[in-house]
N, C-alpha and C positions, 0 to 999 in steps of 0.2 A: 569759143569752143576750145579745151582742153586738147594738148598736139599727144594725149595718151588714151589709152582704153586699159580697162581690167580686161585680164585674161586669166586662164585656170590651163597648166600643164599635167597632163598624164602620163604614166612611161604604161604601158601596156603590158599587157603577159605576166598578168599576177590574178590567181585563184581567188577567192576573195571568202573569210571564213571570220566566224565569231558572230558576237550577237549583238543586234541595235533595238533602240526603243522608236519606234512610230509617232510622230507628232502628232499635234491635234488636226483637224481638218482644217485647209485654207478656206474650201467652198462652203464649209459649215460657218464656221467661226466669223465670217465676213457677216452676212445677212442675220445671225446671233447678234452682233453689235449694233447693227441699224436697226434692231427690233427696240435694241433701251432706250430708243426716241419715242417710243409709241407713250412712254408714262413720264412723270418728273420723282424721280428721285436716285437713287444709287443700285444699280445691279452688279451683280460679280459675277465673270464669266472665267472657268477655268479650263487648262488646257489648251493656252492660244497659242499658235507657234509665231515665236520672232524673226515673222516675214518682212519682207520691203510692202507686199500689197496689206498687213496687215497696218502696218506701221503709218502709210500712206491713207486708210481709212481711220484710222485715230484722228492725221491731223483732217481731216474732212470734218471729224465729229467735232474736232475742235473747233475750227471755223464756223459753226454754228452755235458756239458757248457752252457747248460741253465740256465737261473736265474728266478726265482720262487718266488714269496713271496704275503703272504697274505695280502689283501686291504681291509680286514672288517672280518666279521664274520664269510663269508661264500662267498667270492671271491676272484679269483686267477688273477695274473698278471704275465705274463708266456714270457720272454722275451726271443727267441730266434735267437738272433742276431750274438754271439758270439756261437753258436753249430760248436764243429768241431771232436767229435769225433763220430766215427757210430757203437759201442761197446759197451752197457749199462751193468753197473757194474751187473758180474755173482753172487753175492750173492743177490742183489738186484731181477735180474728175476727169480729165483731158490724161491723167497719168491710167490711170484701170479704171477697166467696162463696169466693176463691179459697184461701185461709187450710185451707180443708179437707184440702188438698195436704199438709200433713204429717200428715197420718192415716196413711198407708200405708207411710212413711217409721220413723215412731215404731213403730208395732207390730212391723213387720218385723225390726226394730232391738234395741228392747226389748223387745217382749212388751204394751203397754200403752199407753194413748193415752185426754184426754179431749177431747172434741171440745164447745163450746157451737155452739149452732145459729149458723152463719156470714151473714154480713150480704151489703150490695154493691147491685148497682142492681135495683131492683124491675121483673122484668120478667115477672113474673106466677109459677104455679109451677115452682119447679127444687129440690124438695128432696134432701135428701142420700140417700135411702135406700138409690141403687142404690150409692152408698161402701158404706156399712152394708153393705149385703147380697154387696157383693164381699169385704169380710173375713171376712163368717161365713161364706163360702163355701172362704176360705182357712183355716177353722177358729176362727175368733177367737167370743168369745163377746161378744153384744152386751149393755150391760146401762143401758137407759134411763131417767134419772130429770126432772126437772123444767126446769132449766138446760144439761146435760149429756148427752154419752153417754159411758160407758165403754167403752172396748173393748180387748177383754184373750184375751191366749191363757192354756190351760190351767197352771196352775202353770208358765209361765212358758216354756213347751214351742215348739216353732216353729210358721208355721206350715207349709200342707203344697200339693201344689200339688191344682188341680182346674180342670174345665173349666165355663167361664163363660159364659151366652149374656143380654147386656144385651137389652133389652126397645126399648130406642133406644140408637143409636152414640154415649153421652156421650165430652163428649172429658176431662172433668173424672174421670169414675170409669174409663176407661181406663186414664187417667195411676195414677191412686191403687192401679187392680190391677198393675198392671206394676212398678211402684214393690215393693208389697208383696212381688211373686212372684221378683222380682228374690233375695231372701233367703226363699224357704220351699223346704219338704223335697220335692222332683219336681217335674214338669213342670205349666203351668197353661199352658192353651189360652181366649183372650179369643174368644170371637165376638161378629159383630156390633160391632167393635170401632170406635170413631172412627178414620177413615182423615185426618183434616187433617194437614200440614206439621208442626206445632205436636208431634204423638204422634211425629213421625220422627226428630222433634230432643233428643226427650228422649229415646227408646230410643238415639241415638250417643252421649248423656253416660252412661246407664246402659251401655251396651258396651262405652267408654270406661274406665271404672268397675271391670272384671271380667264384669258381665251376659251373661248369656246370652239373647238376643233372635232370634228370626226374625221376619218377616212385619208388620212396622212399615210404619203406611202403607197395609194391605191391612185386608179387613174378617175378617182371622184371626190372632192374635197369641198365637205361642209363646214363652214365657218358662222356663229350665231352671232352677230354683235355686242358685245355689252358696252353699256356706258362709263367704262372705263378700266384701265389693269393698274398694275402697280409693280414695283421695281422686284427681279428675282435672280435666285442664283443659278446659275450652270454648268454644267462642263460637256466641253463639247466632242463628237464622237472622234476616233482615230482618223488619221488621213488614207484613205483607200487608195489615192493615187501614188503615195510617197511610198506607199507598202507594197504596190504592184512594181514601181522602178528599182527597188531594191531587188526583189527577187528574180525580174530579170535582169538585172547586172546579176547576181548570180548566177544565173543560165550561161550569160555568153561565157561567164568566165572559168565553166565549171567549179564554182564553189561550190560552199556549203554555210549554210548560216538561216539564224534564227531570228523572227523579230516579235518584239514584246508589245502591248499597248495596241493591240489590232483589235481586227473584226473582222472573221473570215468569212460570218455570211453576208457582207457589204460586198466580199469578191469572188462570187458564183462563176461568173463566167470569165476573170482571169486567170483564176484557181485549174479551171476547165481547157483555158488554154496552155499554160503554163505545163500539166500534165502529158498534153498531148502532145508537146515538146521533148517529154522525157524526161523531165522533171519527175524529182519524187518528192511530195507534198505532205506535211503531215501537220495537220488542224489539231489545236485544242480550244477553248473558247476566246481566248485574247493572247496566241503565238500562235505560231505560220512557220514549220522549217521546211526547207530546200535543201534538197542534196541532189548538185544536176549533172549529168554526164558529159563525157568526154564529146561526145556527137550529140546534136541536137534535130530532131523531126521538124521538117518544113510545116507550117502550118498556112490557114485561110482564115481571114478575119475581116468579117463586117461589122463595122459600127454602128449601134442604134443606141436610142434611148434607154436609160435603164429598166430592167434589168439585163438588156444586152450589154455587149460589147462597150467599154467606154472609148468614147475618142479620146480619151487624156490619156491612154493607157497605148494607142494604137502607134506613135514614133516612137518610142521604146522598142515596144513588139519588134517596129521594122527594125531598129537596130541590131535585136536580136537576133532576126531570119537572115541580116547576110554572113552569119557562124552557117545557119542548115544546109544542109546538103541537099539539095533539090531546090525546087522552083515554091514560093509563098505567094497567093494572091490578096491586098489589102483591098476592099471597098469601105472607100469611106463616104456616110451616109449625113453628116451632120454639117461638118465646117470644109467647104469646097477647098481652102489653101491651106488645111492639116498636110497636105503631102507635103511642101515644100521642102523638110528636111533631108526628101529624096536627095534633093541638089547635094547638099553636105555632105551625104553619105557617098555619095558618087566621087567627092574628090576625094574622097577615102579609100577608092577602090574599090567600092561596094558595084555591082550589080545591078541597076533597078532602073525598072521603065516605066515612064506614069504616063495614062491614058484618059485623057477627063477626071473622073474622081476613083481609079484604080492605079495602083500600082504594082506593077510583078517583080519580085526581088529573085535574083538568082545567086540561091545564096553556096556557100562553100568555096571564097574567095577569101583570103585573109587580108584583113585592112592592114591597110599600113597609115602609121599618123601624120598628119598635115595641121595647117592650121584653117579652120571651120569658123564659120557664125552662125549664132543662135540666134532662131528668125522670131524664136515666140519659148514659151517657158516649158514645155511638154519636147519641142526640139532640144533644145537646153540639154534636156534630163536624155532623150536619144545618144546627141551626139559624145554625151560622157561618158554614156552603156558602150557606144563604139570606141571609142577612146580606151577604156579598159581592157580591152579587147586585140587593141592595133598592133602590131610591131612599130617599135618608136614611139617615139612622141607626139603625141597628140594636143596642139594650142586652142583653145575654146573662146573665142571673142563674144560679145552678148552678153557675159555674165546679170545686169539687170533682170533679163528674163529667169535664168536657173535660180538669183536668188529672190525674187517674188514666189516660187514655188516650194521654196524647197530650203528646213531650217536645218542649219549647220550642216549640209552636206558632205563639205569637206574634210572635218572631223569626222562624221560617218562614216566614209569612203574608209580615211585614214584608219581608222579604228577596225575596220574588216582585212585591212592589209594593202591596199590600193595605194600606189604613191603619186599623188595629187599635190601638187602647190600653186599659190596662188603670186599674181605678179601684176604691175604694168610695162605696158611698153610704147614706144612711137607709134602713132594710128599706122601710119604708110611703110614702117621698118618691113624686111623683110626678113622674117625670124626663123634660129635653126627649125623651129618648129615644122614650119613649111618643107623643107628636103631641098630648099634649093640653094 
């Protein structure tokens, strides 16, 4: 074990102005990749951002005899011609949940697939069952042992299609049926299906593909089987989530700043909140500017499925609401230990009390900086919004988490006028960061 950790320092009390460009989607772009399994040849996917989780599902692709390699800046050329193994290296899926995404891909494909139980940020339960249970629904037989699962069609047989009604609109076992159904024998009807941006972009690369897709985006998704696709190109849409952190680190900090490479109507209801904060918001079809005031309006947010509220967007928020002047209440509807970053914000000074899956921030306290851990990558992007924000310096431990999410952040920051830098230090040191 290394006697260091990265950390990321922030001095606080800086406005934050000027304009940034929006990456591509992580949530998009992941389940994009594990679709060029479904054919043998070479796809091109543009607009991928040089994430750790993206980087970490290359080398997964690889491990299965894919060839992989970058064509610019920010595209992939994903040659899977030579795939012959349907086992992706277990330290690799033990790193991110999202690693699951070639389940549906591999069976469809070939018939056969082992999956180790997938890793990624702990945010209480999200097990895989409802994947599992959408392939044995496409026929595939499950056969679970200690490390692994197997999962295999009959001697090898297709599989076939069926109608599926999720028990919650996962957007992870959407993706993984629609993938699969993409290559089974009739039609498979998804209910209850995740309606996010993220589901709309990878049914154009599978349509793209050959796929026969209806109703992408709605909470009913028709997928026709055909006997086979073939290799396509892409680009994938803007990151909504990267685009809603930015513009509330502009809130707490009253800037003002523009971002380019978006999509405003991905962000309905951040947009919605964001305003009612006292933000002032202004849309054109691919920019989003902010210009946010001195005081900010407490607000109440519950997280649901899209087109609600998103939980990736909700520790943010909170770091937001403790600038407001008055009382903010958070329900969070999806991932039970999304609150955690309460804890962090609290040794900041912050206000907030969590109650089972709410939390009441009181806000109109000014942070002061210490040094915090980032429990998972939406914390991450939180406890930097507060950091911006603190009197002092603010030391950020975690970094893993912030940069699986989040590409070139740091120059970002820098570039709007935030003075960010990055460092190691002793795990156990006791840094000025801290106050003490």
């Amino acid at each position: 074990m290394s006697d260091t950790l990265d950390y990321l320092d922030i001095e606080g009390g800086r406005n934050l102005s000027g304009t940034i460009r929006v990456s591509g989607a992580k949530n998009s772009c992941l389940p994009i990749m594990a679709a060029s399994l479904l054919t043998a040849g070479t796809s091109y996917i543009e607009n991928v951002p040089r994430l750790r989780d993206v980087f970490t599902l290359i080398k997964v692709l690889e491990s299965l005899n894919a060839r992989v390699d970058w064509t610019g800046s920010d595209s992939l050329k994903i040659d899977t011609i030579d795939v012959n193994r349907y086992e992706p290296d277990i330290s690799l899926v033990r790193q991110m949940r999202a690693s699951v995404l070639v389940l549906g891909p591999l069976v469809a494909r070939f018939g056969y697939a082992v999956m180790p139980s997938p890793g990624g940020c702990s945010l209480g339960t999200r097990p895989v069952d409802m994947h599992f249970d959408g392939m044995q629904s496409l026929g595939a037989i499950i056969e679970p042992n200690h490390e692994a699962t197997v999962i295999r069609t009959d001697n090898a047989s297709k599989l076939h299609g069926e109608t599926i009604r999720l028990g919650f609109p996962s957007v992870g076992a959407t993706e993984n049926i629609m993938m699969a159904a993409s290559l089974a024998v009739g039609t498979t009807t998804i209910e209850n299906a995740a309606k996010e941006p993220e589901i709309l972009d990878l049914a154009e690369f599978l349509l793209s593909m050959g796929a026969i897709i209806t109703g992408a985006g709605e909470d009913k998704i028709t997928i026709t089987g055909v006997s086979e696709l073939h290799p396509s190109k892409h680009k994938v849409i803007p990151d909504r989530v990267e685009a809603a952190t930015y513009m509330i680190a502009c809130g707490i900090t009253a800037g003002n700043i523009k971002l380019t490479n978006v999509r405003p109507d991905h962000m309905t209801a951040t947009l919605e909140i964001l305003s009612a904060s006292g933000c002032r918001i202004t849309t054109e079809p691919e920019t989003i500017s902010v210009d946010a005031p001195d005081v900010i309006r407490p607000v109440d947010i519950r997280t649901l499925p899209y087109p609600g509220f998103s939980t990736d967007v909700q520790p943010p928020f909170m770091a937001m609401m403790t600038k407001a002047s008055g009382e903010s209440i958070f329900v969070e509807k999806i991932f039970e230990r999304r609150l955690l970053v309460a804890n962090e914000l609290v040794r900041m000074g912050a206000e907030v009390r969590v109650v089972e899956n709410c939390a009441l921030v009181n806000g109109g306290r000014r942070l002061r900086g210490c040094e915090v851990n980032a429990p998972d990558i939406r914390a991450a992007a939180a406890l930097v919004i507060g950091g911006l924000w603190a009197d002092g310096r603010t030391r950020i431990r975690g970094l893993n988490h912030l940069y699986r999410g989040y590409e070139d952040i740091v120059s970002k920051l820098r570039s709007l006028g935030a003075m960010v830098e990055e460092g190691a230090a002793p795990v156990n040191s006791i840094s000025e960061a801290s106050g003490a």
